[in-house]
N, CA, C and O atoms as a Maestro MAE file, in Angstrom:
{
 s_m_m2io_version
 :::
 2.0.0
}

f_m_ct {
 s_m_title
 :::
 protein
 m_atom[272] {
  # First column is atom index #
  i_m_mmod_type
  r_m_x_coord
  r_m_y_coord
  r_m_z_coord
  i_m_residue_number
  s_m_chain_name
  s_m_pdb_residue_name
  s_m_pdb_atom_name
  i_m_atomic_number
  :::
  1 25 -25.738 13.710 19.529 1 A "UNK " " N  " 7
  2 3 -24.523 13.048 19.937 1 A "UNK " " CA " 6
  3 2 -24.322 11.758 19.150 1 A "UNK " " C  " 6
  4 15 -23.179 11.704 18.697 1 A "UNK " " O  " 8
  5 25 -24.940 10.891 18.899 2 A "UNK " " N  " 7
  6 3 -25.118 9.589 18.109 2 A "UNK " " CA " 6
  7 2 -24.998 10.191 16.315 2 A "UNK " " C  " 6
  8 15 -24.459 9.483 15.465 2 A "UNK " " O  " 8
  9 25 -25.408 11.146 16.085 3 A "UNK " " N  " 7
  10 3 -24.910 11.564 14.882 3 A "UNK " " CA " 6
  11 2 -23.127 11.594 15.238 3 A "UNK " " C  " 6
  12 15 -22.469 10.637 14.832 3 A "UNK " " O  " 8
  13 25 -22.599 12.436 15.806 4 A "UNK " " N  " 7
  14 3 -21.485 12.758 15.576 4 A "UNK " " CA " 6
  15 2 -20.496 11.634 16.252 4 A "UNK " " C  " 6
  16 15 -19.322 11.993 16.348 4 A "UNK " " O  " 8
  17 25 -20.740 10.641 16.616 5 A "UNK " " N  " 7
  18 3 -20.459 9.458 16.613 5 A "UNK " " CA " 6
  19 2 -20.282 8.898 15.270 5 A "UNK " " C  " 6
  20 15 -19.332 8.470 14.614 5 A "UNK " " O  " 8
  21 25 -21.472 9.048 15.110 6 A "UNK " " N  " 7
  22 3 -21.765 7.659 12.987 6 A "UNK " " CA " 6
  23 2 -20.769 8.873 12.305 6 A "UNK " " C  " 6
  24 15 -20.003 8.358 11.491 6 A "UNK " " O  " 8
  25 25 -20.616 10.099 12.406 7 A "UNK " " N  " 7
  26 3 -19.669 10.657 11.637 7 A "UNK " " CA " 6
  27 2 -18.482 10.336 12.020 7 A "UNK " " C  " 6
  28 15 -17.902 9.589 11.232 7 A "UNK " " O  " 8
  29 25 -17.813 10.680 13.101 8 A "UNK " " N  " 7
  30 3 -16.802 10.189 13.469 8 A "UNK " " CA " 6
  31 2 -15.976 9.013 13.365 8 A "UNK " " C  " 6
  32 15 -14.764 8.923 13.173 8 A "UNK " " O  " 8
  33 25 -17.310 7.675 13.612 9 A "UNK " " N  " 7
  34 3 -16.642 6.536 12.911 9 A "UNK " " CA " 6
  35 2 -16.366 6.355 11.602 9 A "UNK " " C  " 6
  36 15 -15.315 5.815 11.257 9 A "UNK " " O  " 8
  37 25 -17.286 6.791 10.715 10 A "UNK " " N  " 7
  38 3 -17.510 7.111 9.213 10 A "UNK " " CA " 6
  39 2 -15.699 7.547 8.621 10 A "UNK " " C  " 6
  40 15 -15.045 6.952 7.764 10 A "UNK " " O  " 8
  41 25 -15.233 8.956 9.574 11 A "UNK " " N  " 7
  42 3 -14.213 9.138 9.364 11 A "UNK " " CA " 6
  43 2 -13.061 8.245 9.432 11 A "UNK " " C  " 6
  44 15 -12.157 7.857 8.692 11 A "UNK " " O  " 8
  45 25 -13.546 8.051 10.843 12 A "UNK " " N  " 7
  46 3 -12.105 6.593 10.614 12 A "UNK " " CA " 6
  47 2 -12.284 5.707 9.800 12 A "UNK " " C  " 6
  48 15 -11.266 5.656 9.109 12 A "UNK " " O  " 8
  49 25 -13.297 4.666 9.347 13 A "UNK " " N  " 7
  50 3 -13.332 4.203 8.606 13 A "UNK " " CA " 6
  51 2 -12.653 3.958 7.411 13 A "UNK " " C  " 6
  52 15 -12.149 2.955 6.905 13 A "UNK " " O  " 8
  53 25 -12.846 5.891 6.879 14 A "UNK " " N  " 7
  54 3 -12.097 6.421 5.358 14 A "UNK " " CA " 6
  55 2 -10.904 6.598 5.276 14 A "UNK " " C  " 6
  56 15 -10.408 6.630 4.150 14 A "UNK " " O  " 8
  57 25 -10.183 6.746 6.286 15 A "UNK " " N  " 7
  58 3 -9.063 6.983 6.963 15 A "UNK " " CA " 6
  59 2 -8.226 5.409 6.775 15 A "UNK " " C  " 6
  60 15 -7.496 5.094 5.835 15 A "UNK " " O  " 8
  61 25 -8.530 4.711 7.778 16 A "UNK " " N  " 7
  62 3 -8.377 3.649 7.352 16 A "UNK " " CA " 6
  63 2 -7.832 2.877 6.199 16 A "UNK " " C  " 6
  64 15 -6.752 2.331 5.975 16 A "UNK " " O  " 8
  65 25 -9.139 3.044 5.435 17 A "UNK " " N  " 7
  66 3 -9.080 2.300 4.034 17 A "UNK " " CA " 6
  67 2 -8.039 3.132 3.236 17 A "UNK " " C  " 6
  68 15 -7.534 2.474 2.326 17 A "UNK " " O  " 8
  69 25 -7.613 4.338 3.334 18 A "UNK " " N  " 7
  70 3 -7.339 5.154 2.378 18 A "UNK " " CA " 6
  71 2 -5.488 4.884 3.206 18 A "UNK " " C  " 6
  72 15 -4.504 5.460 2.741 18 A "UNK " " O  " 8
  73 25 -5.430 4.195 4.087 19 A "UNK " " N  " 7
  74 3 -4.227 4.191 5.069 19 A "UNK " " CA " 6
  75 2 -3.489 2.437 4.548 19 A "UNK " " C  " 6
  76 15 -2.296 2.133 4.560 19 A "UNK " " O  " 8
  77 25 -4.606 1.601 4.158 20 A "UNK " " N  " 7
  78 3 -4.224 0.662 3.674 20 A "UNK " " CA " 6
  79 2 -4.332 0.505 1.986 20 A "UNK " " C  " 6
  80 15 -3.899 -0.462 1.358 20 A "UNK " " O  " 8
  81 25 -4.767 1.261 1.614 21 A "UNK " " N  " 7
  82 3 -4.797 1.483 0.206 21 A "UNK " " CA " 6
  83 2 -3.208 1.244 -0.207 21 A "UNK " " C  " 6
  84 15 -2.590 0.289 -0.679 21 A "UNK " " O  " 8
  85 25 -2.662 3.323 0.432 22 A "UNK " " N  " 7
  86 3 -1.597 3.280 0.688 22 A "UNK " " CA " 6
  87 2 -0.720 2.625 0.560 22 A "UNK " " C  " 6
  88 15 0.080 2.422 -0.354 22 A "UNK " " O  " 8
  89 25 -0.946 2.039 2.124 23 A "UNK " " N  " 7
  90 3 0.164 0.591 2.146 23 A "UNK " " CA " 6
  91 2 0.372 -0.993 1.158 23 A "UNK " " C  " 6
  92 15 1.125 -1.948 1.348 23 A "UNK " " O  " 8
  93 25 -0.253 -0.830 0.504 24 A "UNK " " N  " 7
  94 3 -0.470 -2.012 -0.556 24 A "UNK " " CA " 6
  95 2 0.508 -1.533 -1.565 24 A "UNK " " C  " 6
  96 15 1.495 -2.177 -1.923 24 A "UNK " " O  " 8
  97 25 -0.032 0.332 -2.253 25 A "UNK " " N  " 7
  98 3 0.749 0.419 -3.015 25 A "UNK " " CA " 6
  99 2 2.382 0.768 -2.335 25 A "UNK " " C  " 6
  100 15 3.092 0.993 -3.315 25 A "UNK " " O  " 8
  101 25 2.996 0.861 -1.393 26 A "UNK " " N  " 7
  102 3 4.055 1.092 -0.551 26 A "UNK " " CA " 6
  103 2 4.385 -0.248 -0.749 26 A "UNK " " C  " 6
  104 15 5.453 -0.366 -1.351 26 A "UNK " " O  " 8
  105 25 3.801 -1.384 -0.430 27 A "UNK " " N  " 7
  106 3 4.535 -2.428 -0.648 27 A "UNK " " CA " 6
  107 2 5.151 -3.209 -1.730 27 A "UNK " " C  " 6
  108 15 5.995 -4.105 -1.731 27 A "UNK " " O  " 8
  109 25 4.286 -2.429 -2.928 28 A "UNK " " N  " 7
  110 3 4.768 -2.613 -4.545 28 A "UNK " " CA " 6
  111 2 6.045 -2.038 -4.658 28 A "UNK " " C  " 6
  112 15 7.006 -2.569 -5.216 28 A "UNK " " O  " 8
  113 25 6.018 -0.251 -3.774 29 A "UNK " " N  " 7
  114 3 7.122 0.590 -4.070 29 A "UNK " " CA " 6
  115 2 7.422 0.614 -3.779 29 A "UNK " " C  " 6
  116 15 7.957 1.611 -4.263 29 A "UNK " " O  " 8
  117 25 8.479 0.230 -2.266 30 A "UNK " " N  " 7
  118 3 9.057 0.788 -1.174 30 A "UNK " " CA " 6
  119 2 10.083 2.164 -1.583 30 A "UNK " " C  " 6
  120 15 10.360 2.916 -0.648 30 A "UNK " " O  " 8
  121 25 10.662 2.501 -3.021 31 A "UNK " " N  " 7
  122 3 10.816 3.723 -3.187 31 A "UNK " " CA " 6
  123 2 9.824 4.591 -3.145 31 A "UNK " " C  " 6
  124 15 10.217 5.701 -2.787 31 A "UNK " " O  " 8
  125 25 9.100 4.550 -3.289 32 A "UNK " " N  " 7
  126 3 7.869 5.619 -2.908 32 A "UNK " " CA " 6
  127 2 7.965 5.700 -1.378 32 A "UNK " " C  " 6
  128 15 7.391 4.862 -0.683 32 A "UNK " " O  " 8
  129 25 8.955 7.077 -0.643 33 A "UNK " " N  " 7
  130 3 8.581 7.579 0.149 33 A "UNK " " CA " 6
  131 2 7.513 8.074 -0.088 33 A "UNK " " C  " 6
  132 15 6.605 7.247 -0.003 33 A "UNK " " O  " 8
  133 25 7.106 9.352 -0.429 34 A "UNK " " N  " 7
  134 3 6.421 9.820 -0.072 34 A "UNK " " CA " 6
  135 2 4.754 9.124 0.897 34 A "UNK " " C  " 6
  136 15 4.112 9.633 1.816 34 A "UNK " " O  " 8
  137 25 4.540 7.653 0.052 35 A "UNK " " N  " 7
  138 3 3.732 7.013 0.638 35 A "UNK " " CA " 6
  139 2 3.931 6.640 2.509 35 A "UNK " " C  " 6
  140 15 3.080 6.716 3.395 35 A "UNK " " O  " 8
  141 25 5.011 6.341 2.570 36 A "UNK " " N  " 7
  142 3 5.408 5.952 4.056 36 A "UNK " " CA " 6
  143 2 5.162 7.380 4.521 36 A "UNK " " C  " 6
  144 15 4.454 7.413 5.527 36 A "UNK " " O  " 8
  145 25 5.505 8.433 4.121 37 A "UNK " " N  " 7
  146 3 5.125 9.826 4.738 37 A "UNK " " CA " 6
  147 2 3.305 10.243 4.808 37 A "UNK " " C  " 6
  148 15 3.029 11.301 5.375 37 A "UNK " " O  " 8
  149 25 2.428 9.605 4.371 38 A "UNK " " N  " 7
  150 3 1.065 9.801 4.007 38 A "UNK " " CA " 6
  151 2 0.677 9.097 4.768 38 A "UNK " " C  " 6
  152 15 -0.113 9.593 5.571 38 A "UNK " " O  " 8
  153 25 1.082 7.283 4.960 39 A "UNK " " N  " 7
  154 3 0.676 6.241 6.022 39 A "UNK " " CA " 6
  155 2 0.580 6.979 7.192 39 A "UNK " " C  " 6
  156 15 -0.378 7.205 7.931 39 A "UNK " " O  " 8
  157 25 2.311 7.479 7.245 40 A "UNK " " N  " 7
  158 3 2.482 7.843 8.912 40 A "UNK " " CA " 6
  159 2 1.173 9.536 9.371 40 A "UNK " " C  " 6
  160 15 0.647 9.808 10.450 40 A "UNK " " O  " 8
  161 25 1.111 10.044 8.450 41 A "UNK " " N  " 7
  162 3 0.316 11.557 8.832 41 A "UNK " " CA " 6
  163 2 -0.983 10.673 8.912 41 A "UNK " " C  " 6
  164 15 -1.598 11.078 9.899 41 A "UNK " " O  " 8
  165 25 -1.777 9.496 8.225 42 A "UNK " " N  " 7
  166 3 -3.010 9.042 8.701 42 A "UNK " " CA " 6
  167 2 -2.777 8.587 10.044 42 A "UNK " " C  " 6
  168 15 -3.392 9.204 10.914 42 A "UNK " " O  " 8
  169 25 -1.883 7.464 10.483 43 A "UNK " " N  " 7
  170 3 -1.928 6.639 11.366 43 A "UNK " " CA " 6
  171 2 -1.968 7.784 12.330 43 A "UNK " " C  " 6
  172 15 -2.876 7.746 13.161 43 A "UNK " " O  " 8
  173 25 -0.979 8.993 12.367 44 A "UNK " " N  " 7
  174 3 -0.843 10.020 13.555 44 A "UNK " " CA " 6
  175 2 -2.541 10.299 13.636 44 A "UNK " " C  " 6
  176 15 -3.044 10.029 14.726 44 A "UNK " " O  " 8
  177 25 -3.276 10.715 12.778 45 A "UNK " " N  " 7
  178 3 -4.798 11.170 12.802 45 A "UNK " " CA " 6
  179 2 -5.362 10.513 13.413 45 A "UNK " " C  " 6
  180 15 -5.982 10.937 14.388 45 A "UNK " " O  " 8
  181 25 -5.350 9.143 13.036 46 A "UNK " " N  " 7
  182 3 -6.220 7.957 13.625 46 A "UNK " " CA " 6
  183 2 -5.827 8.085 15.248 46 A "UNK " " C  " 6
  184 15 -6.756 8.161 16.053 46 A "UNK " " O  " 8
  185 25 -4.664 8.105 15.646 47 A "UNK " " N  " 7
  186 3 -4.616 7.964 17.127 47 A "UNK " " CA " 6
  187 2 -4.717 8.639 18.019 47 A "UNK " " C  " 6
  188 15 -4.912 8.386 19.208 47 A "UNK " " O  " 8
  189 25 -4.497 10.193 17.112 48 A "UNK " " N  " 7
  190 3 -4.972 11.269 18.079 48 A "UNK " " CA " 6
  191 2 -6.386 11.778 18.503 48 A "UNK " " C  " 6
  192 15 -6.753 12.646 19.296 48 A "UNK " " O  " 8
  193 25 -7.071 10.874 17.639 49 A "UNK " " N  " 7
  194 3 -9.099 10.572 17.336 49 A "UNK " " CA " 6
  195 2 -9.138 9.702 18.329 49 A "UNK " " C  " 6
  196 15 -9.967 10.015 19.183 49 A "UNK " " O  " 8
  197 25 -8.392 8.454 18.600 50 A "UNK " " N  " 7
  198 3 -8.591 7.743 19.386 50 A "UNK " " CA " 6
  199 2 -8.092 8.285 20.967 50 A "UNK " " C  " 6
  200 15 -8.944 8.084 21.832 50 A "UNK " " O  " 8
  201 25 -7.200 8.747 21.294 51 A "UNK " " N  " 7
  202 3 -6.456 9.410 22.377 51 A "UNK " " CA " 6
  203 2 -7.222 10.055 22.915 51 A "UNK " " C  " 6
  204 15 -7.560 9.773 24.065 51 A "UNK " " O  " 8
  205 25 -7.835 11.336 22.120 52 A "UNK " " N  " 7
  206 3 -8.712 12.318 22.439 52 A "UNK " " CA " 6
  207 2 -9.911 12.049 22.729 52 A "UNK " " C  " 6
  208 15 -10.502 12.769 23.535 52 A "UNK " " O  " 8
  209 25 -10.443 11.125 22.231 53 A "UNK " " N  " 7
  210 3 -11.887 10.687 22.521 53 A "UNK " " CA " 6
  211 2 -12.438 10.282 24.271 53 A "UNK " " C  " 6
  212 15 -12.214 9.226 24.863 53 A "UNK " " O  " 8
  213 25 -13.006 11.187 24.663 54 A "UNK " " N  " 7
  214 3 -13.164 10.438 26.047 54 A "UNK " " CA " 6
  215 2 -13.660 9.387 26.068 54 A "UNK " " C  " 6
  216 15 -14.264 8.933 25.096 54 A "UNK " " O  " 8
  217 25 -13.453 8.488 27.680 55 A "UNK " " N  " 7
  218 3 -14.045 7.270 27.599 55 A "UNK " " CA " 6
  219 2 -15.074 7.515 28.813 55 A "UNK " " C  " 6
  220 15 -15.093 8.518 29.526 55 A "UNK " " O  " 8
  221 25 -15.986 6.323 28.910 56 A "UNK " " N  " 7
  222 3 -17.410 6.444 29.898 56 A "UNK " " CA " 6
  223 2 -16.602 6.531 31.094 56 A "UNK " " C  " 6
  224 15 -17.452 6.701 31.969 56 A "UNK " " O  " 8
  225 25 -15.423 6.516 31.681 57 A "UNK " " N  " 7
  226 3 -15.193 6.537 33.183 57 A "UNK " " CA " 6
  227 2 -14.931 7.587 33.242 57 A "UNK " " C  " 6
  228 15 -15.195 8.164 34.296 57 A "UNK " " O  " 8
  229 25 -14.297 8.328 32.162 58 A "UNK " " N  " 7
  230 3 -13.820 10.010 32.358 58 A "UNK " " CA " 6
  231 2 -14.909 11.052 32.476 58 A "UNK " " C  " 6
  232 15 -14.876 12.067 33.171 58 A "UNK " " O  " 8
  233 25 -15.953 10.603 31.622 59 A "UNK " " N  " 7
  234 3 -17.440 11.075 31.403 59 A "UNK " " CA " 6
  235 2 -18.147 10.966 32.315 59 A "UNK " " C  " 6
  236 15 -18.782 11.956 32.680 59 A "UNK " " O  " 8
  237 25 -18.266 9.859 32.922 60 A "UNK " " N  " 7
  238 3 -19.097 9.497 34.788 60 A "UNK " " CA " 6
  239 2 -18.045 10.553 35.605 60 A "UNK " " C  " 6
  240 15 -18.574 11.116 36.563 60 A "UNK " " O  " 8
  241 25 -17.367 10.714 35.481 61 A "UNK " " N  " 7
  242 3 -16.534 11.319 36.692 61 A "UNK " " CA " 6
  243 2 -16.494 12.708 36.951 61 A "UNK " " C  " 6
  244 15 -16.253 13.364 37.965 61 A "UNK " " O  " 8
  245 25 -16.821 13.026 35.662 62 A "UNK " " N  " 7
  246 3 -17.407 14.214 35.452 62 A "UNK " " CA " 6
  247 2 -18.384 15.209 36.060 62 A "UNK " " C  " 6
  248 15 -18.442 16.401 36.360 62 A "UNK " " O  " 8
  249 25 -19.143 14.069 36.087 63 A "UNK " " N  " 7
  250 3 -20.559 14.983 36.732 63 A "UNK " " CA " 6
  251 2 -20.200 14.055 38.475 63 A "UNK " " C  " 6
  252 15 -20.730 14.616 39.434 63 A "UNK " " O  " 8
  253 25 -19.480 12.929 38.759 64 A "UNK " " N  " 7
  254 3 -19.712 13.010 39.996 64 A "UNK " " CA " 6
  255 2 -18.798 13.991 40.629 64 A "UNK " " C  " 6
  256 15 -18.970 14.001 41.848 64 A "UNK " " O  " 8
  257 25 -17.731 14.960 40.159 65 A "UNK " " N  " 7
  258 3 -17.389 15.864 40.689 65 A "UNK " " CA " 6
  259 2 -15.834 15.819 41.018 65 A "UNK " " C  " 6
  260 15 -14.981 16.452 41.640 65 A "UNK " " O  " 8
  261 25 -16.006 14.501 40.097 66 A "UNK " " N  " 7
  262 3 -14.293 14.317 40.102 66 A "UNK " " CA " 6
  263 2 -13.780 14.345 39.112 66 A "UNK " " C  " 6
  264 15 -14.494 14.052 38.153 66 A "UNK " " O  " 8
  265 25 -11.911 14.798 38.749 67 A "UNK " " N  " 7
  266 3 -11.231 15.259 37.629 67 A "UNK " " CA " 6
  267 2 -10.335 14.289 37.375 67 A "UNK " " C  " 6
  268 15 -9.594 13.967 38.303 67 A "UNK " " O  " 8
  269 25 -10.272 13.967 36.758 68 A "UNK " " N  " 7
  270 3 -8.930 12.722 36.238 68 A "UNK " " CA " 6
  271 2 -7.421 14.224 35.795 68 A "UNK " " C  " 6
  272 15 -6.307 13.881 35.398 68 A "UNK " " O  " 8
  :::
 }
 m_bond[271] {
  # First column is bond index #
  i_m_from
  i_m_to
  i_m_order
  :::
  1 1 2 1
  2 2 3 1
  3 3 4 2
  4 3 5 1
  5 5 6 1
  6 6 7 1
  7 7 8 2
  8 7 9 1
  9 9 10 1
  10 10 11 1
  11 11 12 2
  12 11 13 1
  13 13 14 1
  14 14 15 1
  15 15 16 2
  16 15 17 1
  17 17 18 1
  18 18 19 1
  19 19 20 2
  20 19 21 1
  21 21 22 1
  22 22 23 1
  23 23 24 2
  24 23 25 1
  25 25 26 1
  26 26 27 1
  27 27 28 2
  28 27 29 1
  29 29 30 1
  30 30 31 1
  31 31 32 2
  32 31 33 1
  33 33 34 1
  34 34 35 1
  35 35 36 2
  36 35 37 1
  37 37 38 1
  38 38 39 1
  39 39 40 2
  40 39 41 1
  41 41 42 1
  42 42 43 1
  43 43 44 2
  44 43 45 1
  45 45 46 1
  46 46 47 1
  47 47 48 2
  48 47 49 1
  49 49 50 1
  50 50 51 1
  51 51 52 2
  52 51 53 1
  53 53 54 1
  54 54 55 1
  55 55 56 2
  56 55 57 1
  57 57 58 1
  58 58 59 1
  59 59 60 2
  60 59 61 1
  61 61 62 1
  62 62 63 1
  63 63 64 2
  64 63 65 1
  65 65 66 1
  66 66 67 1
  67 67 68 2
  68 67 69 1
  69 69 70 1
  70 70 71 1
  71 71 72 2
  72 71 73 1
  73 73 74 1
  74 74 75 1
  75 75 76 2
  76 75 77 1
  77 77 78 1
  78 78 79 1
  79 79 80 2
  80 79 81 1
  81 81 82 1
  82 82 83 1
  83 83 84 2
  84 83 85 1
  85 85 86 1
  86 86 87 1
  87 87 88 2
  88 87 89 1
  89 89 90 1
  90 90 91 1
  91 91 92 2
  92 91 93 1
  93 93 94 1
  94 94 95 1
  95 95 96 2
  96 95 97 1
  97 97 98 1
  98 98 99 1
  99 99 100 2
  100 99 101 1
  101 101 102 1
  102 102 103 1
  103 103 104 2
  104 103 105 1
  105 105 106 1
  106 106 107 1
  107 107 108 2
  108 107 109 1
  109 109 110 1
  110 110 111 1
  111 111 112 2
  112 111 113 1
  113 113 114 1
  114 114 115 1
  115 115 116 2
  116 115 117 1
  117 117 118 1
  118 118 119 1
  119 119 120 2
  120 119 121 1
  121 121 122 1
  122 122 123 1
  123 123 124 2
  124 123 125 1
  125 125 126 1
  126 126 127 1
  127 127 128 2
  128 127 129 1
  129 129 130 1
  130 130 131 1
  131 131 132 2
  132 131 133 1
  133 133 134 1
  134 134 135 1
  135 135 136 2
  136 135 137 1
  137 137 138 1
  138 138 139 1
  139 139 140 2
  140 139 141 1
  141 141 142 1
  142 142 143 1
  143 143 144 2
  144 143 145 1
  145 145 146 1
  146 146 147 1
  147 147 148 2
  148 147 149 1
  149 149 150 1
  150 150 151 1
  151 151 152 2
  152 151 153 1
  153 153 154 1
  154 154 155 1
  155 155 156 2
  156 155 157 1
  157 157 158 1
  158 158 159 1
  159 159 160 2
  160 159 161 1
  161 161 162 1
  162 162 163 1
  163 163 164 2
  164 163 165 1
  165 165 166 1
  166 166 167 1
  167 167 168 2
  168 167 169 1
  169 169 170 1
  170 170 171 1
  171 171 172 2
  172 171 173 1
  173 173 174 1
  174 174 175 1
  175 175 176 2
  176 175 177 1
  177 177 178 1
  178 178 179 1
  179 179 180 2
  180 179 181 1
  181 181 182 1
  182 182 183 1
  183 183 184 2
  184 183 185 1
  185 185 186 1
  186 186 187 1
  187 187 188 2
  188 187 189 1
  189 189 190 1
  190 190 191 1
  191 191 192 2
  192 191 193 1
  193 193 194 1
  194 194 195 1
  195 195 196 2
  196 195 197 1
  197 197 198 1
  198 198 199 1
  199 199 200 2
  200 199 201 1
  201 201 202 1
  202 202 203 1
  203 203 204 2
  204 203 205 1
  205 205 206 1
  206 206 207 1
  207 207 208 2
  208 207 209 1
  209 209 210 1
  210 210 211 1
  211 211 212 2
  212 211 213 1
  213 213 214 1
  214 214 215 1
  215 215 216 2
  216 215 217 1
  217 217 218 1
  218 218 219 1
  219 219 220 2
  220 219 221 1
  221 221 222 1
  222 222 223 1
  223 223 224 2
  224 223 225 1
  225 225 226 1
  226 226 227 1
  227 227 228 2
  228 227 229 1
  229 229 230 1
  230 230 231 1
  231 231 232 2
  232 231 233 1
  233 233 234 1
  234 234 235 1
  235 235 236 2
  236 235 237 1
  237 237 238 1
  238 238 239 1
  239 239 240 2
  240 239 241 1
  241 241 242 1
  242 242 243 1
  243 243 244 2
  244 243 245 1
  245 245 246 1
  246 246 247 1
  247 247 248 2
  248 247 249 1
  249 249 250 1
  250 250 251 1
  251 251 252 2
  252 251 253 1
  253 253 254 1
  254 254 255 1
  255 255 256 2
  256 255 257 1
  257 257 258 1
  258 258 259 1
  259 259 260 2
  260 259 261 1
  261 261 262 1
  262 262 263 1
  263 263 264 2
  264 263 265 1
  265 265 266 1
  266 266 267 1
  267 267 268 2
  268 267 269 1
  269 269 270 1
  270 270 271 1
  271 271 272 2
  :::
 }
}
């Protein structure tokens, strides 16, 4: 489980950087859609990693037998 954690963050991480990369060169180009279209498909990734990820109260609740 702690592996796929350090991967997981690892991912965002790359994600990230590769999301502000991006945006640096977007701010040189602002004709460069396509970049604002690449930002937005990371940022969607990033939050649906974050969304999806359970948290420790959903996880405790779990085994005490209750469902959120």
């Amino acid at each position: 489980m702690l592996e796929t954690t350090i991967e997981e963050k690892k991912k965002r991480e790359d994600m990230k950087a590769k999301r502000n990369l991006l945006f640096e060169r977007y701010v040189k180009r602002p004709m460069d859609t396509h970049l604002a279209l690449e930002i937005k498909v990371l940022d969607d990734q990033l939050a649906e990693g974050i969304k999806s990820k359970p948290t420790k109260a959903n996880y405790r609740s779990g085994f005490r037998g209750h469902s959120k």
